[in-house]
N, C-alpha and C positions, 0 to 999 in steps of 0.2 A: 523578394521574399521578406516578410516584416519579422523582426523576432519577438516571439511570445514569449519564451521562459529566459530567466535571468538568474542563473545561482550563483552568489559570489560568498565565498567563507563560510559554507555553509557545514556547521558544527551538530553532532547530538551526540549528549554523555545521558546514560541512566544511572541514576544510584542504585545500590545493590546491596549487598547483607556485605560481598565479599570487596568491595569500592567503585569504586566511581567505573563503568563499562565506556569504552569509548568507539561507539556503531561509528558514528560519520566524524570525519576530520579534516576541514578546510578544504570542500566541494566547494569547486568551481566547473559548468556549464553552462551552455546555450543551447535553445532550440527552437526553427524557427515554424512559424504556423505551416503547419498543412505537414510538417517532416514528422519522422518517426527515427528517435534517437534510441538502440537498443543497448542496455546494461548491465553486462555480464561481469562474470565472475563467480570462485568457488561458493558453498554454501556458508553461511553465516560473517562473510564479508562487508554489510550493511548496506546491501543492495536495498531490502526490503523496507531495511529502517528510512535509508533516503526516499525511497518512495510515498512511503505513510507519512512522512516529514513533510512533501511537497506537496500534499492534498490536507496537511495541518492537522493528523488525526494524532500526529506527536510535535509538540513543542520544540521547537526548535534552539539550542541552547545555545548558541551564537550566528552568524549571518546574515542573510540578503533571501528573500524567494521572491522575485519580481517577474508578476503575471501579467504583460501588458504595462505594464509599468508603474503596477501598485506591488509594493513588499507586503506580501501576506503575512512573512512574519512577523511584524510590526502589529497586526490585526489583532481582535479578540472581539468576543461580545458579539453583539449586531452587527458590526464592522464585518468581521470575520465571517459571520450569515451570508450578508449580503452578497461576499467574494465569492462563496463555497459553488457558486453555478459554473465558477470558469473553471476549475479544476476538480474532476471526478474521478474514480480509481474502479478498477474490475479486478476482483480480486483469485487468489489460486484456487478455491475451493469454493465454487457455486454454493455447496451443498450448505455450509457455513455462514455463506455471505447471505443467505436468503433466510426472512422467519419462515417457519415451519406451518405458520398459523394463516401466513396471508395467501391469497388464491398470485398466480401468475398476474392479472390485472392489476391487483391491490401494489402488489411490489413495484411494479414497474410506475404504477401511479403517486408512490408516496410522495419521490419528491417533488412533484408537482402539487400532491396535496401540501407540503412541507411550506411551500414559498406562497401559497393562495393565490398566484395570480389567476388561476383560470375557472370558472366554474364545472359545474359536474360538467355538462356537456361537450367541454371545451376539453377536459381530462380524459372522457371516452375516446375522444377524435384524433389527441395527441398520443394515448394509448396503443388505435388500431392501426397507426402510422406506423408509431415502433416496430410495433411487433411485426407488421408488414417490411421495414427496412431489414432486420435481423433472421428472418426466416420463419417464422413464429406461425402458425394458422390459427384461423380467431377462433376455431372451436377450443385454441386447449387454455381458453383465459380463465376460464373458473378454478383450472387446476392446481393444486396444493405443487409444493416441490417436491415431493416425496413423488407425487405422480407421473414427474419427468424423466427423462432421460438425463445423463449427463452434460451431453450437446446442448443439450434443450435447458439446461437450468441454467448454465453458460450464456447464452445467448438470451434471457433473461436480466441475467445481471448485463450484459453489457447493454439493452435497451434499456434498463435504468440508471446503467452511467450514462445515457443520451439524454437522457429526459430535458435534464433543465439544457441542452443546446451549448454544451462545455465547449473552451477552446483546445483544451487539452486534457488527456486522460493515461492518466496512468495504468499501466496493464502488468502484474503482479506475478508473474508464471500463468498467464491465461488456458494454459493449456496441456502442462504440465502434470494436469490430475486427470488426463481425457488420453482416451484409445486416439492410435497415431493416424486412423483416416478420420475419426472427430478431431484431431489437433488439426487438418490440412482445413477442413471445413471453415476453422472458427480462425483462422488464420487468411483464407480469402475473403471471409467476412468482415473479416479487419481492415483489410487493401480494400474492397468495395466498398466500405462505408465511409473512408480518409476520401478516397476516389469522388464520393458524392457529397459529404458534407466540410472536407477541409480542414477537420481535426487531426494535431497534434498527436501522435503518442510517444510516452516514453516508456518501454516496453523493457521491460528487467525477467530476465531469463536465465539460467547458468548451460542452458542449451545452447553452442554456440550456431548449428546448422538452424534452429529455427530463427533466431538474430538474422543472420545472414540472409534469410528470405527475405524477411518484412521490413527491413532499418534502412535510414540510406547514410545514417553514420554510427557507430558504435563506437563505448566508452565502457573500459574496461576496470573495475572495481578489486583492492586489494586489498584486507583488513582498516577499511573505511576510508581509503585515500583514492581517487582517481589517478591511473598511472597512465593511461593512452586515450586519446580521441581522434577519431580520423573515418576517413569517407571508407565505407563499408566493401568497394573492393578491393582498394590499395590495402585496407587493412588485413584481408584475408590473402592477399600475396604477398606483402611486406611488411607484417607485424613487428615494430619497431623494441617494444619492450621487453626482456627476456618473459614476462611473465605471459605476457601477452603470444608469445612466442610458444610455451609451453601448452597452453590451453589448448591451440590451433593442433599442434601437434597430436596431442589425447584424443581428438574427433576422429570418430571411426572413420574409415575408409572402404568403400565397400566396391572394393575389388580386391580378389586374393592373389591377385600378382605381386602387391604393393602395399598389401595391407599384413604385416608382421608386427607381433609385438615388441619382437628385440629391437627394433628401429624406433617403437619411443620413447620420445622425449619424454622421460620421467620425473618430475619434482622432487627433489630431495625433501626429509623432515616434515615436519608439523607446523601448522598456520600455529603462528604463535598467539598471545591470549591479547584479547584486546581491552584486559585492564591491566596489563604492563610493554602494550607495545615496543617493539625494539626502535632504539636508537638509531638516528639517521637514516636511511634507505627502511622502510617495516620489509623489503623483500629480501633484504641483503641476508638473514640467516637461511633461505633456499638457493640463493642465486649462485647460478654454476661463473659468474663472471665477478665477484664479490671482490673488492681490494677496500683499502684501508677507510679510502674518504668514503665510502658508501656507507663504513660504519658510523663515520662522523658528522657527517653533513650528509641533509634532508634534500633530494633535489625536489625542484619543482617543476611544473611546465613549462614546457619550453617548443615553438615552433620548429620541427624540421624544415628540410629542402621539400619535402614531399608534403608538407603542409598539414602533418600530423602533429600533436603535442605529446607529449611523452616527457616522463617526469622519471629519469634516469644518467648515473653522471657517466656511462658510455657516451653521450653526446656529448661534442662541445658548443656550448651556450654560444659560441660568436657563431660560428657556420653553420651548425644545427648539424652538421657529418658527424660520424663517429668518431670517438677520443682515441 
């Protein structure tokens, strides 16, 4: 397995009225072609921002984004152009991500009209492909978005994140804005089409069961810091991080023998602000396991025995066991 994506130190601050906002801080990942790395965590954690950062639709304010082994962030201009075919993104809301003006064809063709490699006929051909991989029938090409379904506008945008033939594709809450037997749909359509063409996803969700379906590693997101990475079933029987820890516990449970609410695991407090992050550990002001150094000192990742990384000072750094 060859690895595609490469994040090392990867930073983004926005300026603001109220200061400097700080979405990502010192991401580090990998993922290798043909896997699907899922990345969770609460909302407004800068899930979304690292996503839009890794398809360069936001600048990136320190790091590494290495696709194959060119750093996009490093790009701009023509440069930048040229890269944009390996990394493509499907975003939460079809209805949004599509003009209102252009027919189903038109959309899914831009980006091929975008790059000019092919002529009309070659645009029609790579079009009824699409739409033929995604589910699509050729009679509904002329239709506006407003004409589709929700399923249907979906699988749209993700025939246009194919088009230019990406290595890798970001997927934004894919499914999140779709009725839960359209969420199963576009969710096998995602395994079928990894299955037949060998694309990458890095799929960012705050749904941990649909992660769990589709990933074959997950990396769990904390007020912009990565705190856990690990193979997607050890992670869901041995979640290493407290935080990590707590999320698994909040998924429903759907048996009422075993599913009470007094048994869970509840979060203490308020995600704090991420224009004044807290010192040392950012989870040490909810953490039921909280001592002194967690206030003082930042851990980092660090390999377990179980070969998960986890950036928490319950571990000790020499053995990877618990402190």
């Amino acid at each position: 397995m060859s690895r595609l994506l490469e994040v090392r130190d990867l930073s983004v601050r926005y300026p603001t009225a109220r200061g400097e906002l700080n979405a990502v801080s010192g991401v580090n990942l990998d993922l290798d072609a043909g896997q699907t790395l899922g990345l969770v965590g609460e909302s407004g954690c800068g899930k979304s921002s690292l996503g839009r950062t890794l398809v360069r639709l936001v600048k990136p304010s320190d790091g590494e984004i290495r696709v194959n082994g060119i750093d996009l962030a490093g790009l701009s201009g023509r440069q930048l152009q040229a890269r944009r075919q390996d990394v493509q993104m499907v975003f939460q809301d079809p209805s949004s991500a599509l003009d209102p003006r252009l027919s189903l064809f038109d959309s899914i063709a831009e980006p091929l009209r975008a790059r000019g490699e092919l002529n009309r006929q070659q645009r029609q051909a790579r079009v009824a492909e699409l739409m033929q991989q995604v589910g699509l029938h050729p009679d509904l090409a002329s239709r506006l978005p407003h004409q589709l379904s929700g399923g249907q506008r979906q699988r749209v945008v993700i025939a246009r994140a194919l088009a230019p033939r990406p290595a890798l594709i970001v997927c934004d809450e894919p499914v999140s804005a779709l009725d839960v037997s359209l969420q199963a749909q576009i969710l096998n359509l995602l395994c079928d089409l990894q299955a037949q063409l060998g694309v990458a996803y890095l799929f960012i969700s705050h749904d941990l069961s649909v992660v769990q379906y589709l990933a074959d590693r997950i990396a769990v997101m904390y007020l912009g810091e990565i705190v856990e990475i690990g193979d997607r079933a050890l992670f869901w029987q041995r979640p290493a991080h407290p935080y990590s820890q707590a999320l698994i516990a909040a998924v429903p449970i759907m048996d009422p023998s075993r599913s009470r609410a007094a048994d869970k695991q509840v979060l203490a407090g308020d995600v704090p602000s991420p224009f004044t992050p807290p010192s040392g550990c950012r989870f040490h002001t909810r953490c039921a396991h909280v001592h002194s150094r967690c206030r003082e000192q930042k851990p980092h990742l660090q390999t377990l025995q179980t070969g998960h990384q986890v950036a928490c000072h319950l571990y000790d750094a020499t053995s990877g066991a618990p402190a």
